[in-house]
MIKEGU-852739 format. One record per residue: y negated, z negated, x of N, C-alpha, C in turn; residue number from 0. Coordinates in steps of 0.1 Angstrom, whole numbers, plus 2048, in hexadecimal, padded with zeros to 3 digits. Layout:
N
{nY:Y | nZ:Z | nX:X | caY:Y | caZ:Z | caX:X | cY:Y | cZ:Z | cX:X | num:NUM}
...
This chain:
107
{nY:24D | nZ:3ED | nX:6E5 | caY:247 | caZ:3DF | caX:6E6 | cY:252 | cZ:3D5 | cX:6E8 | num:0}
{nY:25D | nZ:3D9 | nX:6DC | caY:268 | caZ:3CE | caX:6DF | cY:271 | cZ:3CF | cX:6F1 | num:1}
{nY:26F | nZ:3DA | nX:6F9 | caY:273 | caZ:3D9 | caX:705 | cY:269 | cZ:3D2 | cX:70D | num:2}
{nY:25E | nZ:3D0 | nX:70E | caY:252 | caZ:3CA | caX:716 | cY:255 | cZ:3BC | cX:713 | num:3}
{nY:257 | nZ:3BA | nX:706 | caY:25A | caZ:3AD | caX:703 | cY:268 | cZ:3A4 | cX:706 | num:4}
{nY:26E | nZ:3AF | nX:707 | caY:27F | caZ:3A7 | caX:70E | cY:27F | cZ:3A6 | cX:71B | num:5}
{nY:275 | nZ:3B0 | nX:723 | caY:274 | caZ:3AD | caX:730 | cY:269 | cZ:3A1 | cX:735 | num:6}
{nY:25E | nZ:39E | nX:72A | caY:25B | caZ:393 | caX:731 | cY:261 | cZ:38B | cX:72E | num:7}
{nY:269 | nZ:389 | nX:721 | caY:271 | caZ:37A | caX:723 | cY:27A | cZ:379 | cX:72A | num:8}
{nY:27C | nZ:386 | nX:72F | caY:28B | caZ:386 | caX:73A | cY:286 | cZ:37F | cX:748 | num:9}
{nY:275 | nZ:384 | nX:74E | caY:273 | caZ:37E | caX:75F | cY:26F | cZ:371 | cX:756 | num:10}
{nY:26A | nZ:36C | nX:74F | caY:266 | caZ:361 | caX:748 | cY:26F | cZ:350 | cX:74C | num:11}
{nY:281 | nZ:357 | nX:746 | caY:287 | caZ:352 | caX:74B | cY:291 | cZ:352 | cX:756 | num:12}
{nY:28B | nZ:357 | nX:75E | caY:291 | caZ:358 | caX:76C | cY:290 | cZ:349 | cX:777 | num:13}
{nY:296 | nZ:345 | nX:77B | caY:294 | caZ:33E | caX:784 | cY:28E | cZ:341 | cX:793 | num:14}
{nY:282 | nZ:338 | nX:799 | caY:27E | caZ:33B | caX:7A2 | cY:284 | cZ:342 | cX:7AF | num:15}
{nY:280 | nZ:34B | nX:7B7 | caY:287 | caZ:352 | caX:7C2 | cY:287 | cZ:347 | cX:7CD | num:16}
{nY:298 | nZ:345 | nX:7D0 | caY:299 | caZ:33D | caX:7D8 | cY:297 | cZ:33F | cX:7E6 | num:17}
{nY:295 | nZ:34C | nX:7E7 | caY:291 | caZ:351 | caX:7F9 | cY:282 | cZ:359 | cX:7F4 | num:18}
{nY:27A | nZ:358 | nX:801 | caY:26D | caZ:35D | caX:802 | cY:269 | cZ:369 | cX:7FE | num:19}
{nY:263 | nZ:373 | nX:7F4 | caY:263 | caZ:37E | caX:7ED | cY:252 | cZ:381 | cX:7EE | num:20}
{nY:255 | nZ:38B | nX:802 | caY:247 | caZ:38A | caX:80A | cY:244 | cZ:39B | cX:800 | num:21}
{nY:23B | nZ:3A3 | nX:7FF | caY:231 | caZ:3AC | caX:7FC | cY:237 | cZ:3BB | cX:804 | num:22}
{nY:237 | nZ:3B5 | nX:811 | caY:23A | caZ:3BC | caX:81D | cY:247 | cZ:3B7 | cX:828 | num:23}
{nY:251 | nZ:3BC | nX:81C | caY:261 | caZ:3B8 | caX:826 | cY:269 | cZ:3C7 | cX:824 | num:24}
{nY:273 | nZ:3C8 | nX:82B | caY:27B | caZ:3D3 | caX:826 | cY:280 | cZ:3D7 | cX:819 | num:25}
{nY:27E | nZ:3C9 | nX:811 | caY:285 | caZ:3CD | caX:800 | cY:27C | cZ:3D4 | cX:7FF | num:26}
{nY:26F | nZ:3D0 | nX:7FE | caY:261 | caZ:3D6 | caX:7FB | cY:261 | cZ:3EB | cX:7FC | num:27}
{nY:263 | nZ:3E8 | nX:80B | caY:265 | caZ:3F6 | caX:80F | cY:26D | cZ:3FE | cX:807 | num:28}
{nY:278 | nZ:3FC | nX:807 | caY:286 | caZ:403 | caX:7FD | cY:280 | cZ:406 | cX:7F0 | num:29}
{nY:279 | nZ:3FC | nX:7E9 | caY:279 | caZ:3FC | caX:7D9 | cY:26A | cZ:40A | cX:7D9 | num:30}
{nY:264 | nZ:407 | nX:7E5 | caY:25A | caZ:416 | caX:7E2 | cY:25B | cZ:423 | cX:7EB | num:31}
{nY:269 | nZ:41E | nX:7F3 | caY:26F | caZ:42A | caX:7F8 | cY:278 | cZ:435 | cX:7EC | num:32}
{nY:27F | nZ:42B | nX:7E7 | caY:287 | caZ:42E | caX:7DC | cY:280 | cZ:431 | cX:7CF | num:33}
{nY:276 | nZ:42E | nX:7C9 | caY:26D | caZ:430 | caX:7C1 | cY:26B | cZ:43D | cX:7BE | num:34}
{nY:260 | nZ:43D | nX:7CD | caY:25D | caZ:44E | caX:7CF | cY:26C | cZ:45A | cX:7CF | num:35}
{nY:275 | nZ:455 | nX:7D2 | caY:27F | caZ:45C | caX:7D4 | cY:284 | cZ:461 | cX:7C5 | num:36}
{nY:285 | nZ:457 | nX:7BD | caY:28B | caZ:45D | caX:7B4 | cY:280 | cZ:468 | cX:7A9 | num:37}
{nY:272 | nZ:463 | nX:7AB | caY:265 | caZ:468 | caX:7A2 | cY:269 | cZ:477 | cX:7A9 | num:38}
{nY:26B | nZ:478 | nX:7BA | caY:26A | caZ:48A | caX:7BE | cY:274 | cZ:48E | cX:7BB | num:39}
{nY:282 | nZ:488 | nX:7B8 | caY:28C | caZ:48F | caX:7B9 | cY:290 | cZ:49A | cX:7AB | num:40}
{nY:28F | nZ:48C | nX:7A4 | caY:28F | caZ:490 | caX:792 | cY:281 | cZ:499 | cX:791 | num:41}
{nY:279 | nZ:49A | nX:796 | caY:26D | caZ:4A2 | caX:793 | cY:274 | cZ:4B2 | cX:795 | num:42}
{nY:27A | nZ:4B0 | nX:7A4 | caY:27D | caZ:4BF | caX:7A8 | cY:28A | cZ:4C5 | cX:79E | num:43}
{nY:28D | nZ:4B9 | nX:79B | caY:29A | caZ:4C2 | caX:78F | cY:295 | cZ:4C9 | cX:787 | num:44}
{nY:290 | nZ:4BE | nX:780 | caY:288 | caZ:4BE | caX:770 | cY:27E | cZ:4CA | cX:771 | num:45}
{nY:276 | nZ:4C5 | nX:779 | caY:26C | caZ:4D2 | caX:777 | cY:26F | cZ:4E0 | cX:77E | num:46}
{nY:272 | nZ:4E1 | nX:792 | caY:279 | caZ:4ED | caX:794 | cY:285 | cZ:4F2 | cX:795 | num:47}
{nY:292 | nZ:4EB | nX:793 | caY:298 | caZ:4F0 | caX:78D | cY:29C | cZ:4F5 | cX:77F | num:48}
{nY:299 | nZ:4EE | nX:777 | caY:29B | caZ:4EC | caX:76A | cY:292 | cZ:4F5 | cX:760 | num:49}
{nY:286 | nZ:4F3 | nX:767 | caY:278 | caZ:4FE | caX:766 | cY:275 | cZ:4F8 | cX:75E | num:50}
{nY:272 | nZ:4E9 | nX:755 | caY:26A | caZ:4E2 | caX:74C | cY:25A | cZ:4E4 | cX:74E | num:51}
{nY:255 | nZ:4E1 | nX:746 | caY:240 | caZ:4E2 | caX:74B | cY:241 | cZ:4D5 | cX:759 | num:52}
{nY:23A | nZ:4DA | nX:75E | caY:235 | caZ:4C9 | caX:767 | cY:230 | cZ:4C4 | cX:760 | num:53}
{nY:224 | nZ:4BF | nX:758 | caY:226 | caZ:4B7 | caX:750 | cY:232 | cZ:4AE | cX:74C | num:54}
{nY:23B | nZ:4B4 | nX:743 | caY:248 | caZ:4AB | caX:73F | cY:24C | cZ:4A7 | cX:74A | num:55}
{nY:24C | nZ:4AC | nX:757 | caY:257 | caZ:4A9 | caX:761 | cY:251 | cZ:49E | cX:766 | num:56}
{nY:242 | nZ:49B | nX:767 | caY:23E | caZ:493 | caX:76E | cY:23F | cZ:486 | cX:768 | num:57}
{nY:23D | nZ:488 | nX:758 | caY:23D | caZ:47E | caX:750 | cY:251 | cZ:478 | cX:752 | num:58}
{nY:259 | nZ:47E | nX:752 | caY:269 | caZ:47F | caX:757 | cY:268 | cZ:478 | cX:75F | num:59}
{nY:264 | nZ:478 | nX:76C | caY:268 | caZ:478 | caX:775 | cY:261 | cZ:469 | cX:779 | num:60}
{nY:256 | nZ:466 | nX:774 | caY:24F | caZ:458 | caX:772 | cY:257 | cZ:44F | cX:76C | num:61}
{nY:25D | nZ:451 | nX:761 | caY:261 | caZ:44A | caX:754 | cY:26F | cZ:447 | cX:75C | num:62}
{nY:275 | nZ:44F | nX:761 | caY:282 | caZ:44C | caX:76D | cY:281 | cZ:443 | cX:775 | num:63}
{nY:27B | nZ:444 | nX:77E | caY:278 | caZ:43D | caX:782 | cY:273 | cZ:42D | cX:785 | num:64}
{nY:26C | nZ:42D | nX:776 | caY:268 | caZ:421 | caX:776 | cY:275 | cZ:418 | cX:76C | num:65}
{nY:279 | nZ:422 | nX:765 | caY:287 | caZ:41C | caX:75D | cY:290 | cZ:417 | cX:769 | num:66}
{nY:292 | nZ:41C | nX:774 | caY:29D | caZ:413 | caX:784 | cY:298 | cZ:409 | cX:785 | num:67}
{nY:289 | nZ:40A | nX:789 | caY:287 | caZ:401 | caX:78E | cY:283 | cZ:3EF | cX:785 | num:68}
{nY:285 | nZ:3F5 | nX:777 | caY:287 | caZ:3EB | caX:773 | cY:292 | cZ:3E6 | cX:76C | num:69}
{nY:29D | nZ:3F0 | nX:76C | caY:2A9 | caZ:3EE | caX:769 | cY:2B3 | cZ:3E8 | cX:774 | num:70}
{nY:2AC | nZ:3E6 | nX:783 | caY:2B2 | caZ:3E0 | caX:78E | cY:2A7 | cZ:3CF | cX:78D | num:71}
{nY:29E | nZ:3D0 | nX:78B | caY:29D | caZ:3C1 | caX:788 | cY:2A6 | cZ:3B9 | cX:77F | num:72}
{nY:2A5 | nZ:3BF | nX:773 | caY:2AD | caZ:3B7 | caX:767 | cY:2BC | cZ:3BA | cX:76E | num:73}
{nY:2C2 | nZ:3BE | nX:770 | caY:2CD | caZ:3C0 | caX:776 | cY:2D3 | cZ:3B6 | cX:780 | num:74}
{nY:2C4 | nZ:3B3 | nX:78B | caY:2C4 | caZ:3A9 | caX:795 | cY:2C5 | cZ:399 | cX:78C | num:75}
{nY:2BB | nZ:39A | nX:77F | caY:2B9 | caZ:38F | caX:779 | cY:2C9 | cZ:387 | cX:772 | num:76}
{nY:2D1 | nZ:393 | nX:76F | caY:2D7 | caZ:390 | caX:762 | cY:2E7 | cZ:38E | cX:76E | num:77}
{nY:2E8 | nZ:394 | nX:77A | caY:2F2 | caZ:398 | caX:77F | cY:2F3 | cZ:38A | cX:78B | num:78}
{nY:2EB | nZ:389 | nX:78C | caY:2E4 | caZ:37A | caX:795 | cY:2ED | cZ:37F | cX:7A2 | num:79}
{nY:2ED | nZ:38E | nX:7A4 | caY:2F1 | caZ:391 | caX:7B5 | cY:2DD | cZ:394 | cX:7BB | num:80}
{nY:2D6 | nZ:392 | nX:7B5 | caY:2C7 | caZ:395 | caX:7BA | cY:2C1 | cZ:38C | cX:7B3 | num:81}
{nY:2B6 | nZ:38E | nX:7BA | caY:2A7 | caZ:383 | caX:7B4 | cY:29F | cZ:38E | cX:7AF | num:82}
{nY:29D | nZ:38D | nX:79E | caY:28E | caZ:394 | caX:79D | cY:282 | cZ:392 | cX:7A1 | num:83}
{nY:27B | nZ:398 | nX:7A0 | caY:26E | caZ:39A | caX:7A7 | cY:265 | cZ:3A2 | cX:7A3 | num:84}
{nY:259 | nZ:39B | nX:79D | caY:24E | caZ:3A4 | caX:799 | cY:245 | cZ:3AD | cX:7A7 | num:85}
{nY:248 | nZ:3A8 | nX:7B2 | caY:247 | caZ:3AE | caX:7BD | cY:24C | cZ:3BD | cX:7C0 | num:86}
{nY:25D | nZ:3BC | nX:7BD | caY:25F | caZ:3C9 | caX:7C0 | cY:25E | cZ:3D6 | cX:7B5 | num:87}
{nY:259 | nZ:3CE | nX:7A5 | caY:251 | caZ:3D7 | caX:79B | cY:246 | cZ:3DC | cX:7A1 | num:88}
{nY:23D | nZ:3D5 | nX:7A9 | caY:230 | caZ:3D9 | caX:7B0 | cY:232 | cZ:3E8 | cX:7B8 | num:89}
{nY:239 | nZ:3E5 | nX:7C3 | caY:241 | caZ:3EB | caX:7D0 | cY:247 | cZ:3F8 | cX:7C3 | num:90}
{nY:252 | nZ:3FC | nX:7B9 | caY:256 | caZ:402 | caX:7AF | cY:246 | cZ:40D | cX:7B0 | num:91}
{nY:23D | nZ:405 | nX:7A8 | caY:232 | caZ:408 | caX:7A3 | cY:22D | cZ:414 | cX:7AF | num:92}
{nY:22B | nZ:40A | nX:7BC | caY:226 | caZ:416 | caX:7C8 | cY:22D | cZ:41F | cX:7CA | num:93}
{nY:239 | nZ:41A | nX:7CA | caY:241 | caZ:42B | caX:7CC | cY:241 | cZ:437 | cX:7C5 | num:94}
{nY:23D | nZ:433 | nX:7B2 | caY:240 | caZ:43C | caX:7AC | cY:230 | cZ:444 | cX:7AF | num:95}
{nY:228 | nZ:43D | nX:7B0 | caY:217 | caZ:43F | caX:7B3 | cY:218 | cZ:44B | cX:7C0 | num:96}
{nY:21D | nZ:440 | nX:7CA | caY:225 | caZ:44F | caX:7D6 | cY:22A | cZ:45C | cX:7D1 | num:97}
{nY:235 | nZ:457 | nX:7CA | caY:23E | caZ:460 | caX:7CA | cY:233 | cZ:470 | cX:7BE | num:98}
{nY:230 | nZ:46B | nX:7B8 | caY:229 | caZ:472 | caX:7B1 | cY:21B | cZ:479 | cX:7BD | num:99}
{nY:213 | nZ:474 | nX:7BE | caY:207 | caZ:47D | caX:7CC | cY:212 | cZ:484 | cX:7D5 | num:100}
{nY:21D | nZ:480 | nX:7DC | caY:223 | caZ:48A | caX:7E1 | cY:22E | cZ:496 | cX:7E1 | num:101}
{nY:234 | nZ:491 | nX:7D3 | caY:23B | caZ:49C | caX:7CB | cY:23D | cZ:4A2 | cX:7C1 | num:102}
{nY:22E | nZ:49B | nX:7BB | caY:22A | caZ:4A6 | caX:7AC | cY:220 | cZ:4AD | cX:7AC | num:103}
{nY:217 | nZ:4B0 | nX:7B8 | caY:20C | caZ:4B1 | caX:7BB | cY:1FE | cZ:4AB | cX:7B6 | num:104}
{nY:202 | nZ:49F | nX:7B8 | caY:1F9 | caZ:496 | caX:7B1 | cY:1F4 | cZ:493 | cX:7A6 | num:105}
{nY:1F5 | nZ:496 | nX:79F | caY:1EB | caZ:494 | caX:791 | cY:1EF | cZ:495 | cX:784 | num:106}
């Protein structure tokens, strides 16, 4: 709880994005290109190499995932070389939603 809560105060105090932060741009693309990338990659370790249950792997491989892509906003926030963006959490979100129907076998 105390991590949900440091990250809202963290976009809380962010200052507004100074360039246009559209839905459907290339960042967009990347953050659920890379999303799904890392949910199948770590999946195929974890689970077939490694031979863990799918289950755990899927749950791994989620939890990875979503730990980048919110470890690159606060990163963008705190490092002020990026703009965060609850946008590219969204775009994060699809990829791992991707990444998962096409490399865990869904479900």
């Amino acid at each position: 709880m105390t991590l949900v809560y440091n990250i809202l105060i963290l976009f809380a105090t962010f200052n507004p994005a100074k360039k246009e932060d559209k839905f459907f741009a290339k960042d967009k693309a990347l953050h659920v290109i890379h999303s799904a990338a890392i949910v199948g990659l770590s999946y195929h370790v974890y689970h077939c190499q490694l031979k863990n249950p799918d289950n755990g792997a899927r749950v791994f491989s989620i939890s990875l995932s979503a730990v980048a892509g919110i470890g690159k906003e606060i990163y963008d926030g705190v490092s002020k070389k990026g703009t965060p963006s609850w946008k590219d959490l969204i775009a994060d979100g699809v990829g791992i939603l991707l990444g998962v129907l096409l490399f865990t076998g869904g479900g």
